[in-house]
C-alpha positions, 0 to 999 in steps of 0.5 A, spaced: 342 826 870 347 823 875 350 819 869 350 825 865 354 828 869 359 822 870 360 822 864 361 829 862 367 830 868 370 823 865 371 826 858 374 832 860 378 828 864 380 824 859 381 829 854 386 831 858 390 824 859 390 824 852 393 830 850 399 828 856 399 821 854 399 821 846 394 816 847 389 814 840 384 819 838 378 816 843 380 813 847 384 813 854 391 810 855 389 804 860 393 804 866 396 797 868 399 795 875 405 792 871 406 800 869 412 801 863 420 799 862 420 804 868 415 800 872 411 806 872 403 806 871 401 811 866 395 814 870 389 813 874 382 817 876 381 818 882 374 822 883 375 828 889 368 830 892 369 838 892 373 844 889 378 845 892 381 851 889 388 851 887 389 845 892 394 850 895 395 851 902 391 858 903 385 856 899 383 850 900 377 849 902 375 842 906 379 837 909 378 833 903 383 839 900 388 838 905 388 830 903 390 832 896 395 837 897 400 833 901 401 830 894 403 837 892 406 840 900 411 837 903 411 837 911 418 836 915 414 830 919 408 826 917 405 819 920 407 813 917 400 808 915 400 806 923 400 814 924 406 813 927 411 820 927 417 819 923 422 825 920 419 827 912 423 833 909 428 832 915 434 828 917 433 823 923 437 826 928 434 832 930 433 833 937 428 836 942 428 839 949 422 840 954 418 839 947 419 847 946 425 847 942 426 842 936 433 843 932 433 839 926 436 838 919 433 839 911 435 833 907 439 834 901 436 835 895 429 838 895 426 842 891 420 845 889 416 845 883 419 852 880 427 848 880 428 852 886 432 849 892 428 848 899 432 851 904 431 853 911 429 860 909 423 858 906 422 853 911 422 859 916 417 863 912 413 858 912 412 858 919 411 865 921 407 867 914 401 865 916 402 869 922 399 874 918 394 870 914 387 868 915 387 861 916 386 859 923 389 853 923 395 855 920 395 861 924 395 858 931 401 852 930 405 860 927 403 863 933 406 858 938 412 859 935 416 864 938 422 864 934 426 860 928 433 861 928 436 859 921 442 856 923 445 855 916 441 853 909 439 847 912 438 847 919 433 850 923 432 851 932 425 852 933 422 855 940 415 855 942 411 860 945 410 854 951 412 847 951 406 842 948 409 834 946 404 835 941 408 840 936 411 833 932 403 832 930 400 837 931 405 842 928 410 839 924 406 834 920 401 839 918 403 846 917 405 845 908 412 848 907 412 854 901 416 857 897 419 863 900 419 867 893 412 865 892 408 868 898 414 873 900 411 880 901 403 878 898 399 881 904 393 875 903 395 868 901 389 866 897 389 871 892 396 867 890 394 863 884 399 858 883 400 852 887 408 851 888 411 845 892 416 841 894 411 834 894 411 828 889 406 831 884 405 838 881 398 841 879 398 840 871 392 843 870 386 845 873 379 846 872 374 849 876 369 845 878 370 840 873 377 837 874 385 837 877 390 833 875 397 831 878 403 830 874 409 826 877 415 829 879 420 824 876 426 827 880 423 827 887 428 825 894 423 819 896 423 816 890 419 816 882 412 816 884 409 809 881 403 813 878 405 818 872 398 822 872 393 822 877 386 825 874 381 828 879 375 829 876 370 833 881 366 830 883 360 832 889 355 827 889 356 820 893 351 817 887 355 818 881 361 816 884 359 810 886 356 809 879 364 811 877 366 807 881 363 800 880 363 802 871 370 801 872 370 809 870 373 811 876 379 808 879 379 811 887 376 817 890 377 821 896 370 819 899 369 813 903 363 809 902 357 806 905 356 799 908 350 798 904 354 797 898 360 793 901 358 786 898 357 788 891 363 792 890 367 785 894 364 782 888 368 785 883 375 781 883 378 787 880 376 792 886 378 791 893 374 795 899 380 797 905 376 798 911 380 801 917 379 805 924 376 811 923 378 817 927 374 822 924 367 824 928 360 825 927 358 831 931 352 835 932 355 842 934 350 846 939 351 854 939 353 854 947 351 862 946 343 861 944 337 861 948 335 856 951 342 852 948 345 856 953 342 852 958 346 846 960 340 842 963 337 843 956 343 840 952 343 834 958 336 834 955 337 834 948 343 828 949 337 824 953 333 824 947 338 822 941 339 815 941 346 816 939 348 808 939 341 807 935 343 812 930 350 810 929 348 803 927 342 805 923 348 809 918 354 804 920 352 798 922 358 794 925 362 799 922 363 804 927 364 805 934 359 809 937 362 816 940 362 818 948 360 824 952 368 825 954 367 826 946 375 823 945 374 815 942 374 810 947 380 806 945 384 811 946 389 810 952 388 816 956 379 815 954 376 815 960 371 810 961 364 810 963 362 816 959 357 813 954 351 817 953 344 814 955 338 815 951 332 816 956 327 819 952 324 820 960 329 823 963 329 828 958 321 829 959 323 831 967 328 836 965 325 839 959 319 840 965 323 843 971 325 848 966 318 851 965 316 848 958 311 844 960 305 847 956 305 843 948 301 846 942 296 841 938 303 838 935 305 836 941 311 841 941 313 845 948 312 852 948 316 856 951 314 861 957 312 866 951 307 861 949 312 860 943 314 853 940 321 850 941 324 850 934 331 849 932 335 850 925 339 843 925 343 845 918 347 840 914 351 839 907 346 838 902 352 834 899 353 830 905 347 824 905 349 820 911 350 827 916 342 828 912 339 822 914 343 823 921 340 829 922 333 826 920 333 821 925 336 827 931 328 832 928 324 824 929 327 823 936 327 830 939 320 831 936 318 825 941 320 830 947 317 836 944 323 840 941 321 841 933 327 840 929 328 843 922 333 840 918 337 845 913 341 842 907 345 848 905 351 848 899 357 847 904 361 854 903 353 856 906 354 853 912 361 853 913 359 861 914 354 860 919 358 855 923 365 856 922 366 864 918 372 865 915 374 859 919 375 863 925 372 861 932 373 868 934 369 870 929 363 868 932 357 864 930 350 864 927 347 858 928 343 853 932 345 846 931 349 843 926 351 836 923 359 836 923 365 832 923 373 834 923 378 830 920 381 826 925 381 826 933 387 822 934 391 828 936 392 828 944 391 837 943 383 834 939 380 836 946 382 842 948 383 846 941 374 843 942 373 846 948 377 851 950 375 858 953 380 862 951 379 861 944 387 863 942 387 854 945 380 853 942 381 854 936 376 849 933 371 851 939 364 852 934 359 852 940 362 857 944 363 853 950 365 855 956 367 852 962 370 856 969 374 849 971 375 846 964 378 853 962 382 853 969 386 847 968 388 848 961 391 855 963 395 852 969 396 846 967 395 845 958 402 850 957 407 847 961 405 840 960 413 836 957 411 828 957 404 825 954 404 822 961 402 829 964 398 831 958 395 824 959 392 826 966 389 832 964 385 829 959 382 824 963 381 831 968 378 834 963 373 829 959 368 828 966 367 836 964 364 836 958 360 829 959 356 833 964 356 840 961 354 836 953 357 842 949 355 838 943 354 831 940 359 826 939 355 821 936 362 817 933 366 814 928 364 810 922 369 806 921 374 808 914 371 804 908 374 806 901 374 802 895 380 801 889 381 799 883 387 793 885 387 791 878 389 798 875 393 799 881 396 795 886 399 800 890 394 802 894 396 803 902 391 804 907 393 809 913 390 809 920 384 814 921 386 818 914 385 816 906 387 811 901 389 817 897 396 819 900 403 819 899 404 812 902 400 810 896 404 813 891 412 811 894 416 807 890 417 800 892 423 797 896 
């Protein structure tokens, strides 16, 4: 079945390189590293692991959307493969003061893919649009905008609501420029169905559920990109994708790979395995506002019982640092030390017990003061096998102590629902426990839109954590902050709360290990904490 499906996803992808290619009947033009006069590669297939809608700002669906469409969105900023900040849309000498008011400059000759220019107009739109959209993401980095003044067709002064010395990542690298023609006086984004940018590819086509593809855009200012067509076939099961991968079938893929594989695509001279620090956490979100999750004596209890370390290198061998309690990645500069979880199966008995659960049933499960079992609902993306296996050793470990764990495969819009709905904290949750991941916590705002209070700042705070102290330096000190040194000392504040209170379960960050077909391609470029599949990858060479 799996090779079934690999291969009815190639075809159609093939088809389509075909009819835009003018290859032979039956067979798919071979891309070369050498490319053509034009020093161009004609195309590569590269396999995406969800449907992602139109790849549009305002429907995409995963992390994995948001990868692809920088390909199609530009940013004013983005990080270079250091993840270093450097100007993208904009000229060099742009200018900040008390990181609340940045003055800045398009760089001539941007366009979107319609042949309209990109001016400062549509650049204001796009910040203050999604004001009035559903995206929480994008809605937040609009609400901290208090004004853009168009100073002339290319030049723009943004004010910020507060100051934050994190805008430049968290802000100007994220937020998708749009055109202003497209979206202007559409009430909800996501029933527009084009998707019109300014970046180095435009969608050709797309096939829901079976495939996109990119073509190049030969006139764009940072140069021709390398690679003429990219074909996406979608692609959600991690098994075919491998078979794809190692059959030569496909070139890439947005999804990493498992340590379990390393040597045998390390064998194969025409494909390269690029591994580099991950910056995407493992987690286990636990629903603060149920019964007894509620209780920060029994989240101390649960984080006691799971051999956090154990599982990271059961999944990820030497490939991973294991997370902490402070719930930032270790080898940051402002991480606070000390902070490693202890697994103590029982000290997690004696806290259970001082919490009045001492009575177990023929299973040896706790009954609570109802007499009813201690069971909890862990949901999972049934697509997602490590987060399953990870999830099937946390019900192992917790059973030791008594607390029965259900593990829950659901399709990942299903549990999107109940975590995250309509990615709106605000909205409230459904859940009880739930394996988890970001897309990257390089960010020195990670820890504050993940737990804070007031939910206009925690913006990614799906547990509904609260906490008087924690929520009190972020309101004195979070919004007035200018240096990354002062924002450095909060943090290190902040961290030693959330490793008492558990408010979830970091378990870490597995390296990023993904393969490439470098004799097809050479220009692969890995980035720090992000995918191989990004516009470094695709640039002309110097």
């Amino acid at each position: 079945m799996k090779e079934k499906l690999l291969s009815l996803l190639l075809a159609a992808v093939t088809v389509v390189s075909l009819s835009a290619c003018g290859g032979g009947a039956g067979e798919s033009p071979a891309p070369s590293s050498d490319g053509g006069a034009d020093g161009q590669v004609e195309s590569l297939t590269i396999a995406i692991t969800n449907d992602e809608n139109t790849l549009a700002p305002y429907t995409y669906v995963s992390a994995t959307g948001l990868t692809v469409n920088r390909l199609i969105y530009d940013t004013l900023f983005t990080t270079d493969e250091n993840n270093e900040i450097i100007p993208w849309m904009v000229e060099e000498d742009y200018t900040v003061e008390d990181a609340r008011v940045y003055t800045m400059t398009l760089k001539e000759g941007l366009r979107f893919h319609n042949g309209q220019p990109v001016t400062a107009e549509d650049v204001a739109f796009s910040f203050t649009y999604p004001a009035t959209q559903s995206v929480a993401g994008l809605r937040s980095i609009a609400n901290q905008v208090e004004s853009v003044e168009v100073l002339d067709e290319r030049t723009l002064r943004f004010t910020l609501t507060e100051s934050d010395v994190n805008f430049l990542r968290d802000g100007f690298c994220v937020m998708r420029i749009v055109c202003k023609s497209v979206y202007d006086g559409v009430e909800d984004a996501t029933q527009v169905t084009e998707s019109v940018g300014s970046g180095m590819y435009r969608l050709a086509d797309y096939r829901v559920g079976q495939y996109y593809r990119l073509e190049a855009v030969e006139d764009y200012f940072a140069g021709t990109p390398r690679v003429k067509t990219i074909n996406l076939p979608i692609m959600e099961n991690d098994s075919a994708v491998q078979q794809g991968l190692l059959a030569g079938e496909l070139d890439a893929s947005t999804s990493t790979i498992g340590v379990e594989v390393l040597d045998t695509f390390r064998s194969l001279p025409q494909m390269t395995v690029y591994a580099s620090a991950g910056y995407s956490p493992m987690l286990m979100n636990i629903n603060n506002g149920r019964p007894p999750l509620d209780e920060a004596d029994f989240r101390r209890a649960m984080a006691y019982a799971i051999d956090v370390n154990g599982i990271m290198g059961t999944l990820f061998g030497e490939y991973c640092l294991p997370g902490t309690r402070g719930l930032v990645r270790s080898d940051l500069p402002y991480a606070v030390p000390g902070l490693e979880y202890t697994y103590d199966p029982q000290a997690a008995d004696r806290l259970l017990d001082s919490l009045g659960y001492t009575e177990r049933n023929s299973g040896g499960i706790r009954l609570d003061q109802a007499g009813n079992p201690l069971e909890l609902e862990l949901l999972v993306y049934a697509n997602n096998p490590i987060r399953i296996r990870a999830a099937e050793l946390v019900a192992q470990q917790l059973a030791q102590v008594g607390i029965s764990i259900q593990v829950t495969a659901l399709e990942m819009d299903t549990v999107d629902a109940y975590v995250w709905p309509d990615f709106d904290v605000t909205k409230g949750r459904d859940y009880d426990l739930a394996m988890w991941g970001w897309g990257s916590s390089i960010s020195m705002s990670y820890l504050v839109q993940l737990c804070a209070g007031d939910l206009t700042i925690g913006s990614d705070n799906l547990c509904g954590y609260q906490n008087d102290q924690f929520d009190a330096l972020v309101a004195s000190d979070y919004l007035g902050v200018t240096s990354t040194e002062e924002m450095t000392a909060l943090l290190q504040q902040l961290q030693p709360i959330v490793a008492d209170d558990i408010p979830l379960i970091n378990f870490g960050f597995a390296d990023t290990l993904q393969v490439c077909n470098t004799g097809a391609y050479d220009g692969w470029v890995p980035v720090m904490g992000g995918n191989v599949v990004n516009i470094f990858s695709f640039l002309p060479q110097e």
